[in-house]
C-alpha positions, 0 to 999 in steps of 0.5 A: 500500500503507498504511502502518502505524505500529503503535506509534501506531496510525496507518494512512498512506493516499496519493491522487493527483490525476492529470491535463492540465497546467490540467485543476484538480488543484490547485484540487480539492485546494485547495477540499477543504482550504478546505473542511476542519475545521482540526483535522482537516488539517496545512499544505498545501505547495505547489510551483509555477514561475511561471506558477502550476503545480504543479511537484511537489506539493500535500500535505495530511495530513488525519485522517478516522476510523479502520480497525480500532481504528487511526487514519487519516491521508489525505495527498493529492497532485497531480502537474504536468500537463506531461509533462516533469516525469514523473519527478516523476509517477513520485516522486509515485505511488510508494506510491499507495493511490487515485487520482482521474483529473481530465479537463479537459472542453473539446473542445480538451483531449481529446486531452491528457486521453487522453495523460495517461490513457495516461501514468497507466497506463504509470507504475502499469505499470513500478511493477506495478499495474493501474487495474483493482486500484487503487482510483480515481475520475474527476472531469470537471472544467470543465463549465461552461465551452464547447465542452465535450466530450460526458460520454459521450466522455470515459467512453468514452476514460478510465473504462475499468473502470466506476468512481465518475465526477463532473462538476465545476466545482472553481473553486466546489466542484462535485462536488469533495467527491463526487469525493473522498468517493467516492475515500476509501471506495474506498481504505478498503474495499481497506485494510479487506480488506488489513490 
């Protein structure tokens, strides 16, 4: 749900990178801020353990336009891969307006991409939502990596409602910026219909 600051006339929209532990959540976020006019995004925070993982998650305030007279403030973040910080993917989810799914396309990361995918609808569930209701991508990430598993696999298993999907290779900016182009006009046409 955006928040709305009225007295500065400033909308406050979330997406989430959601993925595996490894699968490129971080490296997309941090290929959109290279990439990114520095007039027009805030300090990207990042929390990591040791072995370079993000711990709870990258934040990147970025100013993209405006929706009915308002300005826009996109904050993006990503949550740990591991299944042991869910708590924090819980924390990290709370507010949600968009979602981009990021899959790590070698076979030996099938299954993992499926559990995280299931984990993702079980935490929207207990906050009352629904992928179907919420606005989200798909970013097949590493494709150019081998063995890869087959585009039409993964659609099967993770893009259950038909959404924008893209392959990727985030490490050079490969279908990142379509990925999160895709993601924000999502998340504006629902806040266009909803404030």
């Amino acid at each position: 749900m955006p928040y709305v600051d009225v007295k500065k006339r400033l909308i406050h929209l979330k997406i989430v990178y959601y993925g595996t532990g490894m699968g490129g959540k971080t490296t997309n976020l941090k290929y959109l801020y290279e990439k990114t006019d520095p007039k027009l995004r805030g300090k990207m925070m990042s929390l990591a353990t040791q072995t370079d993982r993000t711990l709870f998650f990258d934040f990147v305030p970025m100013a993209l336009g405006k929706i009915k007279g308002m300005d826009t403030r996109f904050n993006f973040y990503t949550v740990p891969g591991q299944s042991f910080y869910n708590l924090s993917r819980k924390a990290i989810l709370k507010d949600v307006d968009g979602l981009v799914f990021v899959a790590d396309s070698q076979t030996d990361r099938f299954e993992a991409n499926v559990d995280s995918f299931l984990n993702l609808q079980e935490n929207l569930a207990e906050m009352k939502l629904t992928l179907s209701e919420l606005p989200h991508v798909i970013q097949y990430n590493k494709r150019d990596l081998n063995p890869l598993t087959p585009l039409e696999d993964l659609r099967r298993e993770l893009n259950k409602h038909n959404v924008p999907d893209f392959e990727a290779v985030a490490t050079v900016g490969t279908g990142v910026m379509e990925t999160i182009r895709a993601a924000i006009q999502l998340v504006v046409a629902k806040a266009t219909k909803t404030l």
